[in-house]
C-alpha atoms as one frame of an Amber mdcrd trajectory, in Angstrom:
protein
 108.969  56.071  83.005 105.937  54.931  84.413 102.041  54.711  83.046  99.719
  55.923  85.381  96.361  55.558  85.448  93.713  58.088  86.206  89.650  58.586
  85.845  90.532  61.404  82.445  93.375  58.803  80.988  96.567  57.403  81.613
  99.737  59.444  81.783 103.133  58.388  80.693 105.069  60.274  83.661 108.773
  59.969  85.342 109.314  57.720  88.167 108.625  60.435  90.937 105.904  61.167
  91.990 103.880  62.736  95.282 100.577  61.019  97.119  98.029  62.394  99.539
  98.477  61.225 103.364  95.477  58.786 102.132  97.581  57.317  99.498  95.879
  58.739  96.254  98.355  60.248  93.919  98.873  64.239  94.442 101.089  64.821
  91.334 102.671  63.510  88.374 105.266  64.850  85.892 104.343  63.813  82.091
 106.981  62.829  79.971 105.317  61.624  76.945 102.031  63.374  75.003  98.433
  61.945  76.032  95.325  63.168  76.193  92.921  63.445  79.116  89.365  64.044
  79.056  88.761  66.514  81.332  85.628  69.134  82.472  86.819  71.300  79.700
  87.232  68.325  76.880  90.224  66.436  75.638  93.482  68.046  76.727  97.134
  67.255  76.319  99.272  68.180  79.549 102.594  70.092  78.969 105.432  67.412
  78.456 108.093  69.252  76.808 109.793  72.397  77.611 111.457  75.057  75.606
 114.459  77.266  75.721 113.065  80.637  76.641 109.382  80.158  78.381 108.941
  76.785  79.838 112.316  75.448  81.001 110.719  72.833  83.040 107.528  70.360
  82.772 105.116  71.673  85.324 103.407  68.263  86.860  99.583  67.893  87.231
  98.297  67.758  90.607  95.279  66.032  91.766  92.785  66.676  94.815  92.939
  63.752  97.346  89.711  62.420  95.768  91.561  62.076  92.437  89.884  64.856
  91.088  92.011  66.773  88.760  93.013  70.481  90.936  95.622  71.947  88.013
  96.479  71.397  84.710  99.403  72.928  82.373  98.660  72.593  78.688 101.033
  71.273  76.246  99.982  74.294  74.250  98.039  77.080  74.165  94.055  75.611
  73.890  91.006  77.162  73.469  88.675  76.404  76.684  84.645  76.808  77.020
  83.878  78.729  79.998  80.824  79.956  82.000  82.048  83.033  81.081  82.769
  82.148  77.477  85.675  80.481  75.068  89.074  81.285  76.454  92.803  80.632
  75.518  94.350  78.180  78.349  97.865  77.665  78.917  97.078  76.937  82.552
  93.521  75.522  83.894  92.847  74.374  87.392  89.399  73.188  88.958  87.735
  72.472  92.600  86.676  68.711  93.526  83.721  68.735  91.975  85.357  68.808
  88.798  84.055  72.907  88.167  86.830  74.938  86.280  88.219  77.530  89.311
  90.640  79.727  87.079  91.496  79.806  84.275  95.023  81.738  82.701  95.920
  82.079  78.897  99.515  81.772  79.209 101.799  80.312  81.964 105.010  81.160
  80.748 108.162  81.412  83.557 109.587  84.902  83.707 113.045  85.198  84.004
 116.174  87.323  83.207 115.713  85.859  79.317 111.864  85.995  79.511 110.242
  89.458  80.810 106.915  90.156  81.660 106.719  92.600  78.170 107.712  89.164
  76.167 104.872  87.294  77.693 102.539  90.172  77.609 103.227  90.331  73.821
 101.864  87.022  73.266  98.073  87.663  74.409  95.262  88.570  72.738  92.044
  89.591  73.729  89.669  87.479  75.629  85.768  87.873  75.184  83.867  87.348
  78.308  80.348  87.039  79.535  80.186  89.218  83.066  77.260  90.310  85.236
  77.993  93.764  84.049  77.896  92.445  80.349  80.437  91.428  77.544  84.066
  92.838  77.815  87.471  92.217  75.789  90.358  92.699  77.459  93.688  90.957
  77.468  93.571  89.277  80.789  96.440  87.525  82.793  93.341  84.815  84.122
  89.854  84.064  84.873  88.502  82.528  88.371  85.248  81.029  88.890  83.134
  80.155  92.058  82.813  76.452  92.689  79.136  76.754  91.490  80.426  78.186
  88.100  79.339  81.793  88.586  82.363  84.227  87.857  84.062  85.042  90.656
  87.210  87.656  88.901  88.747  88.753  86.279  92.668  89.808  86.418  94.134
  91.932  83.692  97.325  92.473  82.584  99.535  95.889  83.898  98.822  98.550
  81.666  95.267  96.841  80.431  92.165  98.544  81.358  88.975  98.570  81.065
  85.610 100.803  81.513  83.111  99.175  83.821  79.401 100.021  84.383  78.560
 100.518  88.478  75.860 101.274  90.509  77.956 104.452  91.357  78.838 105.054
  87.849  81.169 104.071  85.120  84.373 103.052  86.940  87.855 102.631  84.548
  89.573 100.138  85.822  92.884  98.017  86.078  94.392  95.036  87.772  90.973
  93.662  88.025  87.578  93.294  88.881  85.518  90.799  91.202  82.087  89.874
  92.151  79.913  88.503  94.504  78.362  85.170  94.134  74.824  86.567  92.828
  76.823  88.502  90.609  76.774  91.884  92.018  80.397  93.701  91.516  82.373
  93.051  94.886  85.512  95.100  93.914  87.696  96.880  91.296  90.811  99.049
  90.935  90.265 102.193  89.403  92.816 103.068  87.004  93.271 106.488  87.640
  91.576 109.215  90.668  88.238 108.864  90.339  85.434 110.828  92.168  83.064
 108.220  94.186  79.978 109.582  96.192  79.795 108.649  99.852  77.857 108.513
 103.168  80.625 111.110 103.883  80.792 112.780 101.180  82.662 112.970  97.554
  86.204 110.662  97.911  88.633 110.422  95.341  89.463 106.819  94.889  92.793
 105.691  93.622  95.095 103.232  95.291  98.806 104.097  95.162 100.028 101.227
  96.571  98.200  98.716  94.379 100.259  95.425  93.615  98.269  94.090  91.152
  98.613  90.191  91.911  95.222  89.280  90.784  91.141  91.046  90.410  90.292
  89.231  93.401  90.898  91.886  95.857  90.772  95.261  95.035  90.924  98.769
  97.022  87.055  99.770  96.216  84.981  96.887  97.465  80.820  97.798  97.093
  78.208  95.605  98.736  75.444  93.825  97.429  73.188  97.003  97.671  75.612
  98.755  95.105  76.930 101.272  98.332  80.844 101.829  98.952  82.230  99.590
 101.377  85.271 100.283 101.380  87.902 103.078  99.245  91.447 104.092  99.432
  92.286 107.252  98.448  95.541 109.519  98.642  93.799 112.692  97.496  90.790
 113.080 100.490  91.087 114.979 103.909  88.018 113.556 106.004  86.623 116.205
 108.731  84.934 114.025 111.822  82.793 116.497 114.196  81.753 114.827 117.356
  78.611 115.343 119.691  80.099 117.511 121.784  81.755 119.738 119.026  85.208
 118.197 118.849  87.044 118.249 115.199  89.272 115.510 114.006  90.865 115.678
 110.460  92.164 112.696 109.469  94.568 113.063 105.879  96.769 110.564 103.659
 100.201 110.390 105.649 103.795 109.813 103.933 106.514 107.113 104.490 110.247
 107.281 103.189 110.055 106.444  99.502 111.929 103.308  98.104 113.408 105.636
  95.477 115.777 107.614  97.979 116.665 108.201 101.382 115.202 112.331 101.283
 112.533 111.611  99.413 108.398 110.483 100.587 105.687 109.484  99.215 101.849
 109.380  99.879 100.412 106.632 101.792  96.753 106.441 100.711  94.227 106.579
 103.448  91.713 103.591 103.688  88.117 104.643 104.782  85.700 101.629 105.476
  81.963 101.881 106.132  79.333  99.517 108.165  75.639  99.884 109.187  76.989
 101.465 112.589  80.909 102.772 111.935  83.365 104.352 109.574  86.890 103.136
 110.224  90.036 104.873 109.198  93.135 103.708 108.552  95.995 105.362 107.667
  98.069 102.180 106.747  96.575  98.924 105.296  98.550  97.309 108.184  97.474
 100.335 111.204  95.314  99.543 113.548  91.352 101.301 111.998  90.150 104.491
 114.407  86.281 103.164 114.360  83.941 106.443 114.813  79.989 105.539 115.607
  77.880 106.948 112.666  75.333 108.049 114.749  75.876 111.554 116.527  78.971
 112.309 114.394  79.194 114.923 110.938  81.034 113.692 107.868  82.987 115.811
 105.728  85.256 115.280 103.024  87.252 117.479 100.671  90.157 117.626  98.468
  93.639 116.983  99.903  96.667 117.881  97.704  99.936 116.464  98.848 102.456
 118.447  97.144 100.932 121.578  98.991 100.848 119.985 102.295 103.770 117.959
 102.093 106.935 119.484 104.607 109.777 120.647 103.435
């Protein structure tokens, strides 16, 4: 064991250890309880681990400037936030010492720990948004360097109603905004109707993974106007100037589940000041169609009556 000393305290941590290419130390593993006064206040790093959740000491880990970047908690602590008091099993920050995320619970899952075990340990968080208070058990919180809150990330089967400038939106996986606050993007929960420069699209992302809020399938920009929307339920009708029709609908791929069976593909529709872009795929190449000279029509598509035999 060695003591090593840092600007929040000294750490009692094993013998290895990792440094920066300009020789300040990158990480340490504790193996004895201290306390370090961080951003947040006086906090113990993990040091012990436990049968079930934690079979290992995760190590802190330090920006080259010896700024503390992430810190696992001994225990579940109760954080102040921009956005409000949070549980923290789990906090990192940016350089400037500014909390970047933080996450209530960092247990490991495995074949003895599921995701329904960890799940069953949260409890709602309260938190201060740009779109106003919500509770919600949420799997973490990320901040913008200059403290404004940047997402929220909620745990599978969570949701939550939230207030738009195109109307109340329920939502899952997450939701993030834009540094004046504005909402950036969300997951809607379920199909939801959402008004267009092309008419009425029914949002709803199929293929949602649900990693974090950071990123979601409905992004809005800072006028409150849909910038982007995946939806598996929309046929889009393109007229050109010279009177050509193009129908562009949701295509399907070989389910996962079985060899004969497929499944939807939901079709991604993106909108700038001069283009709307379609892509069938979130990895196909977008057909780009100028806005001006062009009608836009939308309507419902319903795979299981278009779907071949």
């Amino acid at each position: 064991m060695q003591l090593i000393t840092t600007t929040y305290g000294d750490i009692p941590a094993s013998e290895k250890m990792e440094t920066h290419a300009n020789g300040t130390m990158q990480s340490c593993t504790p193996t004895g309880k201290c306390v370090l006064r961080t951003p947040l206040g006086n906090l113990t790093p993990q040091y012990t681990t436990d049968d079930l959740r934690k079979k290992e000491v995760l190590p802190v880990l330090f920006h080259k400037t010896g700024a503390l970047r992430s810190l696992p908690l001994e225990q579940q602590t109760t954080v102040s936030t921009p956005a409000g008091k949070i549980m923290a099993e789990l906090v990192t920050f940016y350089p400037n010492g500014n909390v970047r995320r933080v996450f209530p619970l960092n247990g490991k899952l495995s074949g003895y720990w599921n995701q329904e075990d960890e799940v069953g340990l949260a409890t709602p968080a309260v938190l201060r948004t740009p779109v106003g208070t919500l509770k919600t058990q949420i799997i973490g919180v990320g901040f913008y360097e200059d403290e404004a809150l940047r997402s929220i990330t909620l745990w599978p089967g969570e949701t939550i109603t939230v207030p738009t400038p195109i109307g109340a939106i329920e939502t899952r996986t997450g939701i993030s905004f834009a540094p004046n606050g504005t909402i950036q993007s969300l997951e809607p929960a379920k199909p939801t109707p959402i008004k267009t420069m092309v008419g009425e699209i029914m949002a709803y992302d199929s293929d949602s993974v649900g990693i974090n809020g950071d990123i979601n399938s409905l992004t809005l920009n800072e006028q409150g106007e849909v910038q982007q929307v995946a939806t598996p339920l929309t046929r889009l009708t393109v007229v050109d100037p010279d009177g050509k029709t193009s129908i562009f609908t949701p295509q399907y791929r070989e389910s996962l589940c079985g060899d004969t069976e497929q499944e939807i593909v939901p079709m991604i529709i993106s909108f700038d000041e001069t283009f709307i872009s379609i892509q069938l795929a979130k990895d196909a190449p977008p057909t780009r169609i100028p806005r001006s000279g062009h009608l836009f029509s939308t309507e419902p598509y319903l795979p299981q009556l278009s779907q071949p035999m």
